[in-house]
C-alpha positions as CSV (number, residue, x, y, z in Angstrom):
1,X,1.2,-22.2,8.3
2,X,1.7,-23.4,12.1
3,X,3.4,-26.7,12.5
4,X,0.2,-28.5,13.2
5,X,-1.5,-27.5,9.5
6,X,2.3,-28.4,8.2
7,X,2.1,-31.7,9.1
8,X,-1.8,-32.5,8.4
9,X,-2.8,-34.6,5.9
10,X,-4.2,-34.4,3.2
11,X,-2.2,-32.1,2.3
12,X,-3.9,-29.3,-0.2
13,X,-2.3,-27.0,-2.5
14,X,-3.8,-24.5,-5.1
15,X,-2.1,-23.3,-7.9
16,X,-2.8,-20.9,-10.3
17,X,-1.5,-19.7,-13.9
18,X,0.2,-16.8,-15.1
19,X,-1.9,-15.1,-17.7
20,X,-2.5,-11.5,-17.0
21,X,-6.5,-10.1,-17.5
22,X,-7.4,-14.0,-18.4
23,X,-7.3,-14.3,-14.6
24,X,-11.1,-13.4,-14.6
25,X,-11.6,-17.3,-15.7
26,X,-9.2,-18.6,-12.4
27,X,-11.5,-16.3,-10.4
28,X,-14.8,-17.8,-12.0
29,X,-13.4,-21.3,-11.0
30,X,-12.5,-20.1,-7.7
31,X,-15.7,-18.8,-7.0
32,X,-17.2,-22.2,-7.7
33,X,-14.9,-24.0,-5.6
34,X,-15.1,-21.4,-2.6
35,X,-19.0,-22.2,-2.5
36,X,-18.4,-26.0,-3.2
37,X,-16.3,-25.9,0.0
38,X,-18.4,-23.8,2.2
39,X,-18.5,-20.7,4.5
40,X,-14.6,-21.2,5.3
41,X,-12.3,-18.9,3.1
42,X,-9.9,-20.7,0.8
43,X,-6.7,-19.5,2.8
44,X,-7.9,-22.3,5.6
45,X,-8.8,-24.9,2.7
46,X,-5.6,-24.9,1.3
47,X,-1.8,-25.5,3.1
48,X,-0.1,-24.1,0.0
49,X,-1.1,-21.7,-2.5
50,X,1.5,-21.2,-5.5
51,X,0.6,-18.0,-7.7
52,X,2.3,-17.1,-10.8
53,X,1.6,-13.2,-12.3
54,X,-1.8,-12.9,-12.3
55,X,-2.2,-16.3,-10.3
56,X,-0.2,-14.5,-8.1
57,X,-1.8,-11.4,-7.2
58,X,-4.7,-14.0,-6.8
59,X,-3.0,-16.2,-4.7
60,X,-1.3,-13.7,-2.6
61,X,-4.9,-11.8,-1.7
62,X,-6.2,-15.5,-1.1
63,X,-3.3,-16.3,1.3
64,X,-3.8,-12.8,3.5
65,X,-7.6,-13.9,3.8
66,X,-10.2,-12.4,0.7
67,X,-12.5,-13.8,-0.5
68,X,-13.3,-14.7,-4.1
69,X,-15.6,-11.5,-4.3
70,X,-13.1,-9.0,-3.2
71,X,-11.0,-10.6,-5.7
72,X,-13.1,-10.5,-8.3
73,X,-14.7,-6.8,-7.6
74,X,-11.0,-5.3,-7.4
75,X,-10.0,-7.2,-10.7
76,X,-13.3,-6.0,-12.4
77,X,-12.6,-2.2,-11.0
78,X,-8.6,-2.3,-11.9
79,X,-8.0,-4.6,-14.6
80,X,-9.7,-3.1,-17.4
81,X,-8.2,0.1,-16.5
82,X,-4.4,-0.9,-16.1
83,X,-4.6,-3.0,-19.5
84,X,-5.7,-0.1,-21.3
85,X,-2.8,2.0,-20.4
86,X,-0.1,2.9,-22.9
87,X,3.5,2.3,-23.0
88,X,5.8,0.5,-20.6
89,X,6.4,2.6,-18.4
90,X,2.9,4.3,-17.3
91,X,1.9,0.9,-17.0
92,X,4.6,-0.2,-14.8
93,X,4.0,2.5,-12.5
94,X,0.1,2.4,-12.5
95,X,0.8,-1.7,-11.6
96,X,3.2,-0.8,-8.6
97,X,0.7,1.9,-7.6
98,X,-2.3,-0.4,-7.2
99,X,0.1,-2.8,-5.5
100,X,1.0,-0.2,-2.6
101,X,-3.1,0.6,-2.4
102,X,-4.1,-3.1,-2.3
103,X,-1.3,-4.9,-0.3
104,X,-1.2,-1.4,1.5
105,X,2.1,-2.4,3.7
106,X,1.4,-6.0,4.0
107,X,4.1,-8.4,5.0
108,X,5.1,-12.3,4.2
109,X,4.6,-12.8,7.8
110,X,0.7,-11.9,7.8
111,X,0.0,-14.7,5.3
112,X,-2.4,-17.1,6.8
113,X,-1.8,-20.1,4.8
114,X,1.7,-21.4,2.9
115,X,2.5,-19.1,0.1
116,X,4.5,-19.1,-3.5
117,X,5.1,-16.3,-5.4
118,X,6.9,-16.9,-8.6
119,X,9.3,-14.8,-10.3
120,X,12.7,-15.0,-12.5
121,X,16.1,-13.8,-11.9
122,X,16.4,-11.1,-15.1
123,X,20.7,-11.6,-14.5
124,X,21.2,-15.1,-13.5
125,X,18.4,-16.5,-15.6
126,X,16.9,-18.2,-12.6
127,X,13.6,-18.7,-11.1
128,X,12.7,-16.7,-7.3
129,X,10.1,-17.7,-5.5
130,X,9.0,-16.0,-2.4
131,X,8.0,-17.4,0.8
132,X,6.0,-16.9,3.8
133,X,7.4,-20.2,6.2
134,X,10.9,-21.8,6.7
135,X,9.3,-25.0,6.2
136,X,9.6,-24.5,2.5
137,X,13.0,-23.8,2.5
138,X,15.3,-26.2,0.7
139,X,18.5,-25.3,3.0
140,X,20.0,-22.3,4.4
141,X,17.3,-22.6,6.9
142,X,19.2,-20.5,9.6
143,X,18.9,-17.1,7.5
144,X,15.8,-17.7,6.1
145,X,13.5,-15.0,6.2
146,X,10.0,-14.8,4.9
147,X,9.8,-13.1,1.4
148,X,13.7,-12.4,1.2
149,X,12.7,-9.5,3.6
150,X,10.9,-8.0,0.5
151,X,7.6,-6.7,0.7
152,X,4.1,-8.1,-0.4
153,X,3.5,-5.4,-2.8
154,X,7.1,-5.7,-4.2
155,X,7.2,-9.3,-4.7
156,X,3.7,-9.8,-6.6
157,X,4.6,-6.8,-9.1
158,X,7.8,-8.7,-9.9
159,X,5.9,-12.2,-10.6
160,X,3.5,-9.0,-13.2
161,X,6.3,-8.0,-14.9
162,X,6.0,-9.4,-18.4
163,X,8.7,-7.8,-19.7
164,X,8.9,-6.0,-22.0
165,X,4.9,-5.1,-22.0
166,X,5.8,-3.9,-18.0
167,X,9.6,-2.8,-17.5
168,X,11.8,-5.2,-15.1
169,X,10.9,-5.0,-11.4
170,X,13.8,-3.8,-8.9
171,X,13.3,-5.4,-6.1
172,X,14.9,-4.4,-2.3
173,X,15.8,-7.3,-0.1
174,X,17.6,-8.4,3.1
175,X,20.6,-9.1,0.7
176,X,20.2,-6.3,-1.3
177,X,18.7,-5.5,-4.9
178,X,17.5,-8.0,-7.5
179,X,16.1,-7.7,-11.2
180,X,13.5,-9.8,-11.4
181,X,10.7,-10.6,-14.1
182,X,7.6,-12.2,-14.7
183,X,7.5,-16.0,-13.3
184,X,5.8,-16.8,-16.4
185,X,9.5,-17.0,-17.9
186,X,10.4,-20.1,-15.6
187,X,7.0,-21.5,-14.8
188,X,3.5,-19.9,-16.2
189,X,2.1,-23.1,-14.2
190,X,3.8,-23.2,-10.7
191,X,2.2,-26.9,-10.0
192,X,5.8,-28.9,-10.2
193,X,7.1,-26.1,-7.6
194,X,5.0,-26.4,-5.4
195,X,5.0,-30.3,-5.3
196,X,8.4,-30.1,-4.7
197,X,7.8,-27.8,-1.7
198,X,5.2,-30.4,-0.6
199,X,7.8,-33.6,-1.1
200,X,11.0,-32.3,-0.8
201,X,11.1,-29.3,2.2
202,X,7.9,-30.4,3.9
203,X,8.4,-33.9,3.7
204,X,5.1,-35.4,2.6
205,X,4.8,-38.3,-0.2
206,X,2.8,-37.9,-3.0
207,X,0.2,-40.0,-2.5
208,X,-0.5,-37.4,1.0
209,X,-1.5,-34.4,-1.4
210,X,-4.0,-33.0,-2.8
211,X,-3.5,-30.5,-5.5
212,X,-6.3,-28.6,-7.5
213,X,-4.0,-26.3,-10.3
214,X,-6.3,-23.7,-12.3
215,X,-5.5,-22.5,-15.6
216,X,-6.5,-19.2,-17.2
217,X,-8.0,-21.2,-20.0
218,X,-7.0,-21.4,-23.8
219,X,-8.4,-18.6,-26.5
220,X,-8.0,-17.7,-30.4
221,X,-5.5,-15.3,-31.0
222,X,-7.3,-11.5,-31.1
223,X,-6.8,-9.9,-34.6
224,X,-4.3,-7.7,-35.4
225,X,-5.0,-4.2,-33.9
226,X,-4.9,-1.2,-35.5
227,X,-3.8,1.6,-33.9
228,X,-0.4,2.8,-34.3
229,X,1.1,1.4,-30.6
230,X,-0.6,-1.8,-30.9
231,X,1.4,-1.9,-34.0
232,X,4.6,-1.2,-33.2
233,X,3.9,-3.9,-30.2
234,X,2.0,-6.8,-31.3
235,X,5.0,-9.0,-32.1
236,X,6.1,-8.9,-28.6
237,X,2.7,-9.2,-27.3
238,X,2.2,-12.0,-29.3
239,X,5.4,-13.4,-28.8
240,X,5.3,-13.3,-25.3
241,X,1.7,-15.0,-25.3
242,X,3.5,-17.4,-27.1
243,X,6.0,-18.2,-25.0
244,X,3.5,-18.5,-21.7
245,X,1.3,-20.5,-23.5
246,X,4.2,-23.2,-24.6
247,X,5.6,-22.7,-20.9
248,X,2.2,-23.6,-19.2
249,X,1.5,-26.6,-21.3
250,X,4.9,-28.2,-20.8
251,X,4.4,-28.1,-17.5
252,X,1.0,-29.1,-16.8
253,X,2.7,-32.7,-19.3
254,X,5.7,-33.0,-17.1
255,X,3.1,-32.7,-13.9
256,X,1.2,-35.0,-15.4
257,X,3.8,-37.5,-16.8
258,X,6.2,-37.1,-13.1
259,X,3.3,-37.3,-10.5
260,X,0.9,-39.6,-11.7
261,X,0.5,-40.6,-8.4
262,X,-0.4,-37.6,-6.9
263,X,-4.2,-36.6,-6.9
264,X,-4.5,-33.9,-8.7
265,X,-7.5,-32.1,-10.6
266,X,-6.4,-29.8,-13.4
267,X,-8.9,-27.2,-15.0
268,X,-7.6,-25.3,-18.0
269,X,-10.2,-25.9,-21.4
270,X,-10.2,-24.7,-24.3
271,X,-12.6,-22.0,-26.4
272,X,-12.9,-22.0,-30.3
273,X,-15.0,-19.6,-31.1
274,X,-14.2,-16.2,-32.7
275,X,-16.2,-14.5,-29.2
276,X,-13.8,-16.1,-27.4
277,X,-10.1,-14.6,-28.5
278,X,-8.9,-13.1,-26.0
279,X,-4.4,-12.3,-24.6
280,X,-3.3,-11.1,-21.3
281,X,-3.9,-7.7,-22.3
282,X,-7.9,-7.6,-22.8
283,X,-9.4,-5.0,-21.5
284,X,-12.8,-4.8,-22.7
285,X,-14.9,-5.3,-19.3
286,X,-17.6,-7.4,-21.0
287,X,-15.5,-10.0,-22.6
288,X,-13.8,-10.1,-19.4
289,X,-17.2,-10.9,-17.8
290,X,-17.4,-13.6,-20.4
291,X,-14.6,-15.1,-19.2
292,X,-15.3,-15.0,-15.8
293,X,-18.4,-17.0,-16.4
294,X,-16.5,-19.7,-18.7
295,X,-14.5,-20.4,-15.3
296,X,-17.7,-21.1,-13.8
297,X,-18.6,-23.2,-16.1
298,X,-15.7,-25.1,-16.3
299,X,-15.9,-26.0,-13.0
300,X,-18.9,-27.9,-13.4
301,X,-16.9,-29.9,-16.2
302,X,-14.5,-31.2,-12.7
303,X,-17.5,-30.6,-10.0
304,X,-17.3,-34.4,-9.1
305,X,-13.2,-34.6,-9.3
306,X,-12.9,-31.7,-7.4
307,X,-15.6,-33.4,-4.5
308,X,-13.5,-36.3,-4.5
309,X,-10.2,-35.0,-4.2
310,X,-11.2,-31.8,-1.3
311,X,-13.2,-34.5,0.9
């Protein structure tokens, strides 16, 4: 972010949900929105893009320059295939593994737009969020560095971790080692974070933004499963889709209800149907597809909203 797109207005932020293989619906939006806006890629649309888990690895490729497609090819190539994996551990490694091969050495400094990555202290029961620019600091400004000195890889597997369905993610920085989990735990929607970047560090009012936040949508619970580790782990997959799902909608009120004054478009519906249930952990390619092209269709719910608010 130079100092010139700091200071422009509107200022534009995208955020994006936490919500694990549901992400296909965010990239079915986004690839709506990408078009909408033309041949420029979303990383010079946008002055601040705030991920959470999923929304993160989504934000994060966004911010270093892919496209929607790239996205949406890796997530169809990988997701299916790390959701299917078994136990904690295997799929802890398998999601740091495909973090090194995607991110492949990347750096906080080669971000080409603001960036937030959320993620929570497992210790100190507080949120982390990392940061490309010391414009979004809130202090300490003279030993700020971009991403705590972590790296790209690191820092997007740590806003993944949905403990306990991934293990805690131990994180190296400049000050030294951190626990962290999923950033689903402090705020599954990031929107209030990143306003609060916008107002409060950057220095812009409310009425100077423009913020699209995207959802993952909302689904009927899967049935039970079956098989004998599904069993043993469906409370705390449930639990913890619980807990996301309350965590999201809080926020996205307290957005609403606190910055009524800032234009904002929110996409995030809701599907009924039996066909439709779906948790973070689906892996079955074609429902997946499915709710890829939901997204899509969701965005031309907002279409006219979202031309409003981006001209």
């Amino acid at each position: 972010m130079s100092a010139e797109a700091a200071r422009r207005t509107p200022f534009r932020i995208l955020t994006l949900d936490g919500g694990g293989a549901k992400g296909f619906y965010t990239l079915g939006v986004l690839k709506q929105l990408e078009a909408m806006l033309g041949s420029k890629p979303l990383c010079e649309r946008f002055d601040l893009i705030f991920g959470t888990s999923t929304g993160a690895i989504i934000a994060t490729l966004l911010a270093l320059g892919r496209t929607v497609e790239e996205i949406r090819d890796l997530y169809e190539k990988e997701v299916p295939r790390l959701m299917s994996v078994r136990g904690s551990n295997s799929r802890s490694a398998a999601l740091q593994g495909l973090a090194d091969r995607v991110f492949d050495g990347a750096t906080f400094s080669d971000m080409k737009t603001g960036i937030g990555i959320v993620t929570a202290r497992w210790l100190e029961e507080k949120p982390m969020i990392f940061k490309a620019h010391i414009g979004q600091a809130h202090g300490s400004k003279g030993t700020f560095e971009p991403g705590f000195g972590a790296s790209v890889a690191d820092a997007v597997v740590a806003s993944c971790s949905a403990y306990p369905i991934f293990n805690r993610k131990l994180v190296k920085t400049s000050d030294g080692n951190v626990e962290l989990i999923d950033g689903g735990y402090c705020a599954n929607n990031p929107t209030l974070y990143a306003i609060v970047d916008a107002t409060k560090a950057l220095g812009y009012e409310h009425g100077e933004l423009r913020v699209v936040s995207l959802g993952v949508g909302n689904y009927p619970e899967p049935p039970k499963y079956w098989h004998k580790w599904a069993i043993e782990k469906f409370f705390l997959v449930r639990l913890l889709h619980k807990t996301l799902g309350i965590n999201t909608h809080s926020l996205a009120q307290l957005a609403a209800l606190l910055c009524r004054d800032v234009p904002m478009v929110r996409i995030n519906d809701s599907f009924t149907t039996p066909d439709m249930a779906a948790d973070l952990m689906e892996h079955n390619i074609d429902k997946l597809k499915l709710l890829y092209r939901r997204g899509k269709e969701s965005f031309g719910k907002h279409e006219h909203e979202l031309q409003q608010l981006m001209v």
